[in-house]
N, C-alpha and C positions, 0 to 999 in steps of 0.2 A: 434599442439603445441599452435596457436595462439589464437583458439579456446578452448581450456583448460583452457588458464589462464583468457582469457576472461569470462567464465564461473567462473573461483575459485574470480575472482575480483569484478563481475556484477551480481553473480545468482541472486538476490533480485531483482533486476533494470531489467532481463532480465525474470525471473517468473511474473514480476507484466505489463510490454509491453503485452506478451506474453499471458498470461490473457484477456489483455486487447482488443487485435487484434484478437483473438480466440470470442469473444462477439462484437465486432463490429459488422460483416456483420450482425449481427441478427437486430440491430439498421440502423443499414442506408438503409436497405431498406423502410423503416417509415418516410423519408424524414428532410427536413432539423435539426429540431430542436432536432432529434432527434440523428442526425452526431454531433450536439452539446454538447450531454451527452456523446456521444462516446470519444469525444474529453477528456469530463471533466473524463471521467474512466481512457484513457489512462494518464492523466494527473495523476491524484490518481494514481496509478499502479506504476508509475515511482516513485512518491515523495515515496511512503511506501517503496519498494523496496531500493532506495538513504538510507532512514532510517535505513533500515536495513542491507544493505549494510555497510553506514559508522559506527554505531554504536555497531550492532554482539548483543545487547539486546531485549531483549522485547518489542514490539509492542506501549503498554500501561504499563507505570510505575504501577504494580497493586501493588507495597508497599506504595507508596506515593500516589497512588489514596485513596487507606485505611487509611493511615495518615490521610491526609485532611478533610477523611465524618469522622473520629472519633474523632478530636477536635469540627468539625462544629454541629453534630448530636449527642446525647445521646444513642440511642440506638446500638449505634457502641459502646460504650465506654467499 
């Protein structure tokens, strides 16, 4: 049970760790600076996930990205 809801509340936050811990060991065996990227993936992993989690949208706004380059750009227009 505890497990479920944990899952229905966190899969974002828990796919994007999960991910992340899954590509670790490939990194830290390559030594320091490279436990540092690991860090900054699981770091990434977690925020996208959070995003997704608390939002339920899309990644990247792609209507307002489009907005944007087609006032700024002409051949958007």
């Amino acid at each position: 049970m505890f497990w479920k809801q944990l899952w229905e509340s966190h899969k974002g936050r828990l796919l994007g760790i999960a991910a992340a811990v899954f590509l670790c060991p490939i990194y830290l065996f390559f030594g320091f600076w490279n436990m540092l990227f690991c860090a900054l993936l699981l770091f990434i992993g977690y925020t996208i996930g959070k995003q997704k989690d608390l939002d339920g949208g899309p990644l990247l706004p792609w209507g307002t990205i489009w907005e944007w380059l087609s006032t700024r750009w002409r051949p958007f227009k």
